[in-house]
FIRO-84752 format. One record per residue (C-alpha): residue number from 1; residue in one letter; y negated, z negated, x. Coordinates in nm, 2 decimals, always signed. Layout:
N
+-----+--------+--------+--------+--------+
: num : residu :  north :     up :   east :
+-----+--------+--------+--------+--------+
: NUM :      a :      Y :      Z :      X :
...
+-----+--------+--------+--------+--------+
This chain:
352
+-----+--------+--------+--------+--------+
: num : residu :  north :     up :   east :
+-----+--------+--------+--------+--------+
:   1 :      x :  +0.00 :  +0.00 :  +0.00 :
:   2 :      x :  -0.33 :  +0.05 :  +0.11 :
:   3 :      x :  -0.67 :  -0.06 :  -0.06 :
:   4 :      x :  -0.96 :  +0.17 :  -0.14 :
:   5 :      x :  -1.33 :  +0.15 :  -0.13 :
:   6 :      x :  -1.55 :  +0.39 :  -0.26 :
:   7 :      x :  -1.87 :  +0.42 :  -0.43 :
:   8 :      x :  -1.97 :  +0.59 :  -0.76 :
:   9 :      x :  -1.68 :  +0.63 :  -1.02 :
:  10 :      x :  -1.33 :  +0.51 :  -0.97 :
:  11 :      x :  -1.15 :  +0.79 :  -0.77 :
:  12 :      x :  -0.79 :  +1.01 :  -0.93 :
:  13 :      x :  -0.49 :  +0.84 :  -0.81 :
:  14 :      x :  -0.34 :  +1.09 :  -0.52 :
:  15 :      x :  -0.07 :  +1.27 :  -0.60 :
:  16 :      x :  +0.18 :  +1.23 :  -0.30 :
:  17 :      x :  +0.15 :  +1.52 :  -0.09 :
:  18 :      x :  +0.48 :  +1.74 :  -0.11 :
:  19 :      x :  +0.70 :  +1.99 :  +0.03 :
:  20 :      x :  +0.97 :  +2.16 :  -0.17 :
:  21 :      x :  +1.26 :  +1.97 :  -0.24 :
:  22 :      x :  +0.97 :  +1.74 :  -0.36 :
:  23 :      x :  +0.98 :  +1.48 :  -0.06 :
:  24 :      x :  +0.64 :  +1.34 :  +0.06 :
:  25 :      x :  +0.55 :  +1.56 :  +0.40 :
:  26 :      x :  +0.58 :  +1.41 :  +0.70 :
:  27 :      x :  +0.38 :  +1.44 :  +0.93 :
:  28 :      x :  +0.28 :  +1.29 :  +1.30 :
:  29 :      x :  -0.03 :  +1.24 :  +1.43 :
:  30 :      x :  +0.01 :  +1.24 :  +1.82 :
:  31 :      x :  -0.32 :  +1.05 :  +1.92 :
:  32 :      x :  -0.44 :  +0.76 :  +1.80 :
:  33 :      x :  -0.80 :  +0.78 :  +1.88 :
:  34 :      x :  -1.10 :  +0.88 :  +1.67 :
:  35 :      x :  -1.01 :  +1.22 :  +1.60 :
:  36 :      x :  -0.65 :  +1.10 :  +1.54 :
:  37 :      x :  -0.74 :  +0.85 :  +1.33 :
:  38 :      x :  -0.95 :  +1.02 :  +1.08 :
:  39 :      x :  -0.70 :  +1.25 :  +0.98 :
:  40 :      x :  -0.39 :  +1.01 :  +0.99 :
:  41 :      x :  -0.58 :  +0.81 :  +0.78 :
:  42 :      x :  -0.70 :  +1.06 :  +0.54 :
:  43 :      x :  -0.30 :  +1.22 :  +0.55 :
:  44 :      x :  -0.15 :  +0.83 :  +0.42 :
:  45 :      x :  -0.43 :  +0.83 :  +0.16 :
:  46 :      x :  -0.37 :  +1.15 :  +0.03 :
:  47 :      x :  +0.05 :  +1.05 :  -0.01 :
:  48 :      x :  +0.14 :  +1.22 :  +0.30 :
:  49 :      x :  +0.42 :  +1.03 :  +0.51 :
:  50 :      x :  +0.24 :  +0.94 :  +0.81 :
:  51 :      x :  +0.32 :  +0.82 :  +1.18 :
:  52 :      x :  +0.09 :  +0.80 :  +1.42 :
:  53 :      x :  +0.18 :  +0.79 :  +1.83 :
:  54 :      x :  -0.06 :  +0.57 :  +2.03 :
:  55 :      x :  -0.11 :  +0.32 :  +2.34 :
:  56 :      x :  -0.29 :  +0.05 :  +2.40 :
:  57 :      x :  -0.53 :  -0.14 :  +2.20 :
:  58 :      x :  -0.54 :  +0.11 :  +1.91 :
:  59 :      x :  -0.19 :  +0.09 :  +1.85 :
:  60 :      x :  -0.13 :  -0.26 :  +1.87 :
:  61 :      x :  -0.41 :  -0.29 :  +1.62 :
:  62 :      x :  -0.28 :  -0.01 :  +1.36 :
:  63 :      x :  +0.07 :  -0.19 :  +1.42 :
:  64 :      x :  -0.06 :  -0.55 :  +1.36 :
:  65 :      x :  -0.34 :  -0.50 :  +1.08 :
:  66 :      x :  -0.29 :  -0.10 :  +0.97 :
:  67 :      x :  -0.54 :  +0.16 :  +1.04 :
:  68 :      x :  -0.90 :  +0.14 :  +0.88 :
:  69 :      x :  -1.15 :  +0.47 :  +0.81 :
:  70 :      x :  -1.49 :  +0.43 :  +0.76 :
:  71 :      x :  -1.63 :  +0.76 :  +0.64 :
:  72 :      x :  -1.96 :  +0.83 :  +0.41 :
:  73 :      x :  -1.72 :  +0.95 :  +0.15 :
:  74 :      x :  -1.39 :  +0.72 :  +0.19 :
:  75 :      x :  -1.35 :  +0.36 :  +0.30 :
:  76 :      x :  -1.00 :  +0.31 :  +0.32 :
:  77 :      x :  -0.72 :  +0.08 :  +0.53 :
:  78 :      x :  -0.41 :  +0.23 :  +0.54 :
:  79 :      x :  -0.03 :  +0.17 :  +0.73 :
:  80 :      x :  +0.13 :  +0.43 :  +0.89 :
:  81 :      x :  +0.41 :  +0.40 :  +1.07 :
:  82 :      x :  +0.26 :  +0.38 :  +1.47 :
:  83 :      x :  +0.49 :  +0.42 :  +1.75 :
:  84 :      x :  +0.45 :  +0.49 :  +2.14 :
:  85 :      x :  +0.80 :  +0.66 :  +2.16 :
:  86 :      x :  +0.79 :  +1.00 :  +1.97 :
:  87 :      x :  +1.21 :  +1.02 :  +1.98 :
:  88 :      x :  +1.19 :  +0.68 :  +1.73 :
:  89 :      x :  +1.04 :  +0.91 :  +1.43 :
:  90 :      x :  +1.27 :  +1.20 :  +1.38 :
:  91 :      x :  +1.17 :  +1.60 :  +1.32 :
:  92 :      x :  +0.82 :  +1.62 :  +1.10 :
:  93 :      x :  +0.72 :  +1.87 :  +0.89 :
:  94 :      x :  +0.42 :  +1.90 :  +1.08 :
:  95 :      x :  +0.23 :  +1.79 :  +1.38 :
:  96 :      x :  -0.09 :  +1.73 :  +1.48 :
:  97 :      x :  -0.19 :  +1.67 :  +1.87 :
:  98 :      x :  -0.50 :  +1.50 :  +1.91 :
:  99 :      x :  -0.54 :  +1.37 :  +2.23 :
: 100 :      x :  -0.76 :  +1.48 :  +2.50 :
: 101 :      x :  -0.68 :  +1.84 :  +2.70 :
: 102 :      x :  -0.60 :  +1.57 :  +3.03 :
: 103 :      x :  -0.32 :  +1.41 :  +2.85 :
: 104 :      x :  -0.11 :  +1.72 :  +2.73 :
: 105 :      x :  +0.09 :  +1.73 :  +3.10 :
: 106 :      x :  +0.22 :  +1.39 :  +3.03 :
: 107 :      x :  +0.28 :  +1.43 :  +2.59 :
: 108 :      x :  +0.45 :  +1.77 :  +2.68 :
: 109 :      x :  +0.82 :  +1.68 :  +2.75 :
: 110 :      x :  +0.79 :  +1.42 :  +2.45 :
: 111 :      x :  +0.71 :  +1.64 :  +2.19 :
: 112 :      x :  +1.03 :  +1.83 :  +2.14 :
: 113 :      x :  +1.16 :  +1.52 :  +1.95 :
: 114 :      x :  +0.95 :  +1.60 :  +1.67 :
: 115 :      x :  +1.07 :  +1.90 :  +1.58 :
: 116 :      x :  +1.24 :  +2.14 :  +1.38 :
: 117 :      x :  +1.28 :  +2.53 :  +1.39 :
: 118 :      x :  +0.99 :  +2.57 :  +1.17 :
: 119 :      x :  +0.80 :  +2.29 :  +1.25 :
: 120 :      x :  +0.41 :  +2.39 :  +1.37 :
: 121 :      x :  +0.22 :  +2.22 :  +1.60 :
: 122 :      x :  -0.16 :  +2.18 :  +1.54 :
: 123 :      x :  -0.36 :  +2.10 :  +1.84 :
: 124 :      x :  -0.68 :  +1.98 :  +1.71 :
: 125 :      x :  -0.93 :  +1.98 :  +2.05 :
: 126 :      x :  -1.19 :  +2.08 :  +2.20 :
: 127 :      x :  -1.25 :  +2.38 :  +2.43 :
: 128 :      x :  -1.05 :  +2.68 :  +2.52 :
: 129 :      x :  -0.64 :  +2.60 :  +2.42 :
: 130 :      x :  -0.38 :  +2.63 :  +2.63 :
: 131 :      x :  -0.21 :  +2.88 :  +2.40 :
: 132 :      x :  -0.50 :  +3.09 :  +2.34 :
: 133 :      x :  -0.42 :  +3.46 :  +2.47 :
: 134 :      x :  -0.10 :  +3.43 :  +2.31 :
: 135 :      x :  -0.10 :  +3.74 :  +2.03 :
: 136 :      x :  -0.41 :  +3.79 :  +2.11 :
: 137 :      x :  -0.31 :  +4.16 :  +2.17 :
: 138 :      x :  -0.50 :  +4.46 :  +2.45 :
: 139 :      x :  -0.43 :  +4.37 :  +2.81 :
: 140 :      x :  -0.51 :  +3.99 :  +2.79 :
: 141 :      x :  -0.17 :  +3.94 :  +2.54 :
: 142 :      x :  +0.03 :  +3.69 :  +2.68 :
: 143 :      x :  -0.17 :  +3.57 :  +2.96 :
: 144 :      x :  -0.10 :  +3.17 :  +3.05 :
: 145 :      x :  -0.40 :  +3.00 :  +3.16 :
: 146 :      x :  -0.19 :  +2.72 :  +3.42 :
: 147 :      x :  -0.53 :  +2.51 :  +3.45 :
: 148 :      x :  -0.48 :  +2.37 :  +3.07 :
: 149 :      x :  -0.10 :  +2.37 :  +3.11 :
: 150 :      x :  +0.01 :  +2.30 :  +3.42 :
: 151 :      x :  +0.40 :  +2.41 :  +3.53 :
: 152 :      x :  +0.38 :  +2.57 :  +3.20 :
: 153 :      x :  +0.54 :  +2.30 :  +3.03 :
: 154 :      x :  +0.37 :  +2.31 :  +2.69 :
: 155 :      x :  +0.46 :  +2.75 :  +2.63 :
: 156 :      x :  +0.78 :  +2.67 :  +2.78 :
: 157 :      x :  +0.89 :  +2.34 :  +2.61 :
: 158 :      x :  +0.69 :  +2.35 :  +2.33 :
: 159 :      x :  +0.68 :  +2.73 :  +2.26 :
: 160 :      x :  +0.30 :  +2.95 :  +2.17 :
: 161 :      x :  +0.50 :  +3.05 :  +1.86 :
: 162 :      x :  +0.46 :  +2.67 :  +1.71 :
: 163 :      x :  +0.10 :  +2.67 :  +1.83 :
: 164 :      x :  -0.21 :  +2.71 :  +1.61 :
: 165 :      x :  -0.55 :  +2.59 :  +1.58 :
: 166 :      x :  -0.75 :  +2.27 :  +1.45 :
: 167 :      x :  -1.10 :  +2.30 :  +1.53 :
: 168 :      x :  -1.28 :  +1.97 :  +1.42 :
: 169 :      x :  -1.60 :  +1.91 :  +1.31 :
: 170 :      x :  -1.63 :  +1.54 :  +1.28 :
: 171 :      x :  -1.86 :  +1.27 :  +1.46 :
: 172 :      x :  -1.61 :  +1.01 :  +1.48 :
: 173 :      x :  -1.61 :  +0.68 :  +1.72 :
: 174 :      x :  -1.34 :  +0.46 :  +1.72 :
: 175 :      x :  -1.59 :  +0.09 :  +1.68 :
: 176 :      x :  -1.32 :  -0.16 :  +1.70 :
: 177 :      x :  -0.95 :  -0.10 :  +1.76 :
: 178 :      x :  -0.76 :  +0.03 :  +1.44 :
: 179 :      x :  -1.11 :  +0.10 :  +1.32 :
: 180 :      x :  -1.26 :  +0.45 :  +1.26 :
: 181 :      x :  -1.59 :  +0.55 :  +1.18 :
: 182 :      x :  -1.73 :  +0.92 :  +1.07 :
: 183 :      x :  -2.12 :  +0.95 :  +1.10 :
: 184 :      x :  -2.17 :  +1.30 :  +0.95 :
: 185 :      x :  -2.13 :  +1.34 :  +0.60 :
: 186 :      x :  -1.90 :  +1.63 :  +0.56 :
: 187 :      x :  -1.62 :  +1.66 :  +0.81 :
: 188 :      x :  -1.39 :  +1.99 :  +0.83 :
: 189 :      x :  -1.09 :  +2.09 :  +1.01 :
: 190 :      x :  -1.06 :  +2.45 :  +1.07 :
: 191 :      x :  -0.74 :  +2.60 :  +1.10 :
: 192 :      x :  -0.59 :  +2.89 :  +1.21 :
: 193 :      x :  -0.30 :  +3.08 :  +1.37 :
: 194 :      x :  -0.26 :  +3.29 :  +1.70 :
: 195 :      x :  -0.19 :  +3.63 :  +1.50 :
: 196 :      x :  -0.46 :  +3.57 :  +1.22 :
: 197 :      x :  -0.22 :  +3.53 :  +0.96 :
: 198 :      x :  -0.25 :  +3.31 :  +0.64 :
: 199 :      x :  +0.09 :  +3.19 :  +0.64 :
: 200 :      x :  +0.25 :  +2.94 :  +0.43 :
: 201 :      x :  +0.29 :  +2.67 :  +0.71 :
: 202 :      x :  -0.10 :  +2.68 :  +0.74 :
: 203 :      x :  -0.13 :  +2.71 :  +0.39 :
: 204 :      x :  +0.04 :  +2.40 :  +0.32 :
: 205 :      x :  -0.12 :  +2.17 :  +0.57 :
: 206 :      x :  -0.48 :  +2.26 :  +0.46 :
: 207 :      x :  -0.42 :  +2.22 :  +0.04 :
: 208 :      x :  -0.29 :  +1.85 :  +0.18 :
: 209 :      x :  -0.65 :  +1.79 :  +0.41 :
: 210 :      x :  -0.81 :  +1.95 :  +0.04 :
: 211 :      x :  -0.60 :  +1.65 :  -0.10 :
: 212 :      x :  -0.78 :  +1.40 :  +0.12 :
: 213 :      x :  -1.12 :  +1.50 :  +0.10 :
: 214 :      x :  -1.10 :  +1.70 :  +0.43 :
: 215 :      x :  -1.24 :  +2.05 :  +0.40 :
: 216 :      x :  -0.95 :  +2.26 :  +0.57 :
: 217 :      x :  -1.04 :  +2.61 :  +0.51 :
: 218 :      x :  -0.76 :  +2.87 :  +0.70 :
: 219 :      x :  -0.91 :  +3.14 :  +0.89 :
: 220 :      x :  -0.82 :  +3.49 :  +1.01 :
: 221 :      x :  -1.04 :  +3.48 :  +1.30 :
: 222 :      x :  -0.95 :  +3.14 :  +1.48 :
: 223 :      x :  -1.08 :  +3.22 :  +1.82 :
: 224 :      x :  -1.42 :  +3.30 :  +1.69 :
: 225 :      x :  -1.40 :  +2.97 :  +1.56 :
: 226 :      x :  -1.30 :  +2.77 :  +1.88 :
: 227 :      x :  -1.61 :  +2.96 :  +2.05 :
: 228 :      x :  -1.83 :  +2.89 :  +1.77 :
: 229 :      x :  -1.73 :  +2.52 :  +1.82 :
: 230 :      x :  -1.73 :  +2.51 :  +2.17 :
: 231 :      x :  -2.10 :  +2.61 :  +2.19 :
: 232 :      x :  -2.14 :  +2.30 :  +2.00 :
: 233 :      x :  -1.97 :  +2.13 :  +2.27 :
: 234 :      x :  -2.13 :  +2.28 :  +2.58 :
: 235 :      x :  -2.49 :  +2.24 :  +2.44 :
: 236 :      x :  -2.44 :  +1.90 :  +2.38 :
: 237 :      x :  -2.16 :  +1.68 :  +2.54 :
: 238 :      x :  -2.24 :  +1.75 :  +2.92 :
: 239 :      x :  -2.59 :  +1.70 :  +2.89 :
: 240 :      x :  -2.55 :  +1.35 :  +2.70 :
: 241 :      x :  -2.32 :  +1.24 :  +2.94 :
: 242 :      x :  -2.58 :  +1.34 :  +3.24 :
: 243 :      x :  -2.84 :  +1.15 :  +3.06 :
: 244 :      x :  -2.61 :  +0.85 :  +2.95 :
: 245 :      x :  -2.76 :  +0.91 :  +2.60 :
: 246 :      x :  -2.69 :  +1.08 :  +2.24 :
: 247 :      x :  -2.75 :  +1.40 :  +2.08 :
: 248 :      x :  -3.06 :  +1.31 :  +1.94 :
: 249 :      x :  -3.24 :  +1.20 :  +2.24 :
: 250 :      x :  -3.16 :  +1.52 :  +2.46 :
: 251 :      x :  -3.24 :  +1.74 :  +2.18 :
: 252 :      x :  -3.61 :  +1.51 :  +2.18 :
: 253 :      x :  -3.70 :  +1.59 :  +2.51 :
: 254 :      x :  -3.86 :  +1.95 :  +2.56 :
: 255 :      x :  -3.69 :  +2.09 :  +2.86 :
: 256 :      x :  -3.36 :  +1.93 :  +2.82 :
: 257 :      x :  -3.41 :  +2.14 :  +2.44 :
: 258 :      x :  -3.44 :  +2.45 :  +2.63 :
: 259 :      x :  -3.14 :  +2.39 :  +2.84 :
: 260 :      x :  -2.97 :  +2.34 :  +2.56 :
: 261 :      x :  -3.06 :  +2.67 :  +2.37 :
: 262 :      x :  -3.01 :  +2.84 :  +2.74 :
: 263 :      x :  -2.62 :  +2.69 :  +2.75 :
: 264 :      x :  -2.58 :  +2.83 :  +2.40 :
: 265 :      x :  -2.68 :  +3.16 :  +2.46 :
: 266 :      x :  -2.50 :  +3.23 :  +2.77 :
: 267 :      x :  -2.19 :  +3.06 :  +2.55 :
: 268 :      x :  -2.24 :  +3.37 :  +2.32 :
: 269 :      x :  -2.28 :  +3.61 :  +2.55 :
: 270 :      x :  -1.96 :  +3.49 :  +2.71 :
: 271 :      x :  -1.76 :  +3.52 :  +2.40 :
: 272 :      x :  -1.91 :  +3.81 :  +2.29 :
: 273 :      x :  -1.79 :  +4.01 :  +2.62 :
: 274 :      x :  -1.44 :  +3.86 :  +2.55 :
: 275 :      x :  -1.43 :  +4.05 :  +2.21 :
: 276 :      x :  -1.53 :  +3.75 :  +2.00 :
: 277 :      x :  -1.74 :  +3.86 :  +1.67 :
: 278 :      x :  -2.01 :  +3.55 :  +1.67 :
: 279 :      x :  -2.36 :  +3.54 :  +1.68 :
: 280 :      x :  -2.49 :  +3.16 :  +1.68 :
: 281 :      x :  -2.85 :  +3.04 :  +1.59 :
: 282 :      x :  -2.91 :  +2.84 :  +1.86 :
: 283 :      x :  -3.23 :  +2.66 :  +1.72 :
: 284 :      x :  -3.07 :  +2.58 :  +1.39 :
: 285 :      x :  -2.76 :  +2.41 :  +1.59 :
: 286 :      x :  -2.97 :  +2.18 :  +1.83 :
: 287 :      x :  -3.21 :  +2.09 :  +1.54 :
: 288 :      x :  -2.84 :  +2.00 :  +1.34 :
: 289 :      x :  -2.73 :  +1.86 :  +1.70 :
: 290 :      x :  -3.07 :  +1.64 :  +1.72 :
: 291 :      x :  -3.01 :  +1.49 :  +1.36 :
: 292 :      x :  -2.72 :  +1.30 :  +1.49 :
: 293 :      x :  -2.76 :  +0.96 :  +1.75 :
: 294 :      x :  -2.40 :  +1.03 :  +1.79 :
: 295 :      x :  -2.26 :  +1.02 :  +2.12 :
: 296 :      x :  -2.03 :  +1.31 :  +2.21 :
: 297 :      x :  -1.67 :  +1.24 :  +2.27 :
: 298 :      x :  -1.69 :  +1.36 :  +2.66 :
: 299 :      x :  -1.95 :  +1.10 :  +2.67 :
: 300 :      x :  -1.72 :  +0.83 :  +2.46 :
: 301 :      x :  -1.49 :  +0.92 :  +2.75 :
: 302 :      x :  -1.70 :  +0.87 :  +3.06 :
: 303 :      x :  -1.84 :  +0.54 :  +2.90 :
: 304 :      x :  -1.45 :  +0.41 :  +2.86 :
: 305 :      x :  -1.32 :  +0.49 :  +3.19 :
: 306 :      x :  -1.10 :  +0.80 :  +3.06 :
: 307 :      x :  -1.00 :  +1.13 :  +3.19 :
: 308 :      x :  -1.28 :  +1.41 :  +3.12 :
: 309 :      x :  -1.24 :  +1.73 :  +2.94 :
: 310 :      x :  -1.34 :  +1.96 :  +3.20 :
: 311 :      x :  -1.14 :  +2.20 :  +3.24 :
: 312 :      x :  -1.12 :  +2.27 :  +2.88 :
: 313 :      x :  -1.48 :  +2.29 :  +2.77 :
: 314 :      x :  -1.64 :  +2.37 :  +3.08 :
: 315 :      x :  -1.38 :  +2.53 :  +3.38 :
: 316 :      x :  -1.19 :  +2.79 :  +3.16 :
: 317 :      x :  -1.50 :  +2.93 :  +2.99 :
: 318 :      x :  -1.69 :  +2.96 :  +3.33 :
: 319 :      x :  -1.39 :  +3.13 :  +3.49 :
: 320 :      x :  -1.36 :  +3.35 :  +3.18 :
: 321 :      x :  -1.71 :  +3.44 :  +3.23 :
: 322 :      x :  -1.69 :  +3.55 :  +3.59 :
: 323 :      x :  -1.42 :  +3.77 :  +3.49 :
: 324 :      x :  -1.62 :  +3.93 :  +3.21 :
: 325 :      x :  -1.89 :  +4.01 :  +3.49 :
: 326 :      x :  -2.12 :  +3.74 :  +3.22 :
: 327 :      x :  -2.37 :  +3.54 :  +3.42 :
: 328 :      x :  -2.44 :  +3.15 :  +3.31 :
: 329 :      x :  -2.63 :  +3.00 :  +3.50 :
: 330 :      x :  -2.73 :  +2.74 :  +3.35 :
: 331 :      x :  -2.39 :  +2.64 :  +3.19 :
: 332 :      x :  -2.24 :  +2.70 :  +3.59 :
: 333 :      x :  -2.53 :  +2.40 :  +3.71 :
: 334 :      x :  -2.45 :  +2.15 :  +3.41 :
: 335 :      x :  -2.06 :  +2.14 :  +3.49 :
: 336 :      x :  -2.11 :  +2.12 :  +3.84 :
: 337 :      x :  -2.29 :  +1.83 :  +3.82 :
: 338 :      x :  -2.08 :  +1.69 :  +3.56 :
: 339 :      x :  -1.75 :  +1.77 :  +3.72 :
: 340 :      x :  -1.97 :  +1.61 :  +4.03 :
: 341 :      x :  -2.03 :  +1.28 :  +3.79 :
: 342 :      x :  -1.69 :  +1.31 :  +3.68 :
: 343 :      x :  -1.53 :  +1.27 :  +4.04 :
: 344 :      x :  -1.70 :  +1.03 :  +4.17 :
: 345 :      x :  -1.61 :  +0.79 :  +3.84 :
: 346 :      x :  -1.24 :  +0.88 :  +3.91 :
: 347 :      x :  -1.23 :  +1.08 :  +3.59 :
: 348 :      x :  -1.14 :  +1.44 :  +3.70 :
: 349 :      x :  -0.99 :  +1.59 :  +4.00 :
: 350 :      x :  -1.04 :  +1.99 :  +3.99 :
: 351 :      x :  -0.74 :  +2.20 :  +4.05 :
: 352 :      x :  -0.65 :  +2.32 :  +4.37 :
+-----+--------+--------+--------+--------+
């Protein structure tokens, strides 16, 4: 049981969220952190049968006194099953990675455990995925990219044909352990497969996100999506950690602004040269961008002593770029400096 908050008029009791045979899905959440934990606890309110893989503090917490969401539409505490050895919980129906790009090396061999033949595995992160020129088709189909999987355990253990997308826009901090809170008002989770296809795994999982009051809309151009969210990123989470300070205070100061709209514009033109169908307004998204005090989750990470997301949001694109013959400068300066901040903290350690 779980208990429910929630202002304005008494909300419709969920309907258990199903698959055929009429069994609650289940589905595992690997990552118990502030991603992780908005959408396990949205999945247990909505009826889904949910079990959530942590560490640490977070999952002692969820364990001991369940897992509590604190959202501007949902207040809600609910008790999934939480676990720090995948090979306890059996095949899922689904899965949804949502740890940091750092930590897929080590989750790789454990993953396995959780699945079936037809089981997908959504990674919802940040930055450029591992499995990302996988059917992407023309010359680049196929390509492995071994900075964001190393050895190549993830396309080999895993497989690129269980892969697909879960771009998140949600401003989530994790305030106590077990505790998760959602600053902007409307969250969404994109996703999306490989090939572009609406298929019925993809289907299913977003009509249960619907369920929970998650916006989950399936697209046919994923990758135009990751880019589109990754600009977000670039303009936003190395600067703040640079400055030690949220979105809206960069996006106050003039000439951090400009270097702001300067990173999202050679983001555009980098993804634009890679085939990628977007065109951004980049004064619209750091006025959004300024709205927020929020502080981005590479900051969150920097703060708490935890492996950066460099590679991910900042190595891979630049890298990309070169290759494109796309200059960015002013993207190439920020992550020096932040890979530069990173390893002296202990926090990243570039690839050979």
């Amino acid at each position: 049981m779980h208990r429910l908050r929630r202002a304005g008029p008494r909300p419709r009791r969920r309907r258990p969220a199903a698959i055929a045979g009429g069994a609650a899905m289940r589905v595992c959440i690997y990552g118990a952190g502030a991603i992780g934990g908005h959408l396990a606890a949205r999945l247990a309110h909505a009826g889904a049968e949910v079990a959530i893989v942590g560490r640490g503090a977070n999952l002692a917490a969820i364990r001991e006194r369940g897992l509590r969401l604190e959202a501007p539409d949902l207040t809600v505490d609910v008790h999934p099953t939480a676990t720090d050895d995948p090979a306890t919980l059996g095949p899922q129906d689904a899965v949804i990675v949502a740890v940091k790009a750092p930590a897929l090396a080590s989750i790789a061999p454990l993953l396995p455990a959780l699945l079936r033949p037809e089981t997908p595995v959504v990674f919802a992160m940040n930055g450029i995925p591992w499995w990302y020129f996988h059917a992407h088709g023309g010359p680049l189909d196929g390509r492995r990219i071994a900075a964001l999987d190393p050895g190549g355990a993830l396309w080999d253990g895993v497989g690129p044909q269980r892969a697909a997308a879960g771009v998140v826009y949600a401003a989530t901090t994790v305030t106590a352990p077990g505790v998760v809170r959602v600053e902007n008002p409307k969250s969404r989770l994109i996703l999306g497969e490989p090939d572009g296809s609406e298929s019925a795994r993809l289907v299913a999982l977003a009509r249960l996100f619907e369920a929970a009051g998650l916006a989950a809309p399936v697209s046919r151009r994923v990758r135009d999506d990751i880019w589109t969210k990754l600009l977000l990123n670039l303009a936003t989470g190395p600067l703040c950690t640079l400055a030690g300070v949220g979105q809206s205070a960069i996006a106050a100061v003039p000439g951090v602004r400009a270097a702001m709209l300067r990173v999202l514009q050679e983001g555009e033109a980098i993804a634009r040269a890679l085939g990628r169908d977007i065109r951004v307004d980049a004064e619209a998204i750091v006025t959004g961008a300024g709205k927020l005090a929020h502080k981005p989750s590479i900051l969150q990470d920097y703060e708490l002593g935890r492996p950066m997301e460099i590679d991910a949001l900042l190595t891979v694109p630049l890298a990309l770029a070169g290759e494109a013959g796309v200059a960015a400068p002013t993207l190439a300066l920020v992550a020096g400096l932040l890979s530069l901040r990173a390893q002296a903290a202990g926090l990243y350690t570039p690839a050979a």
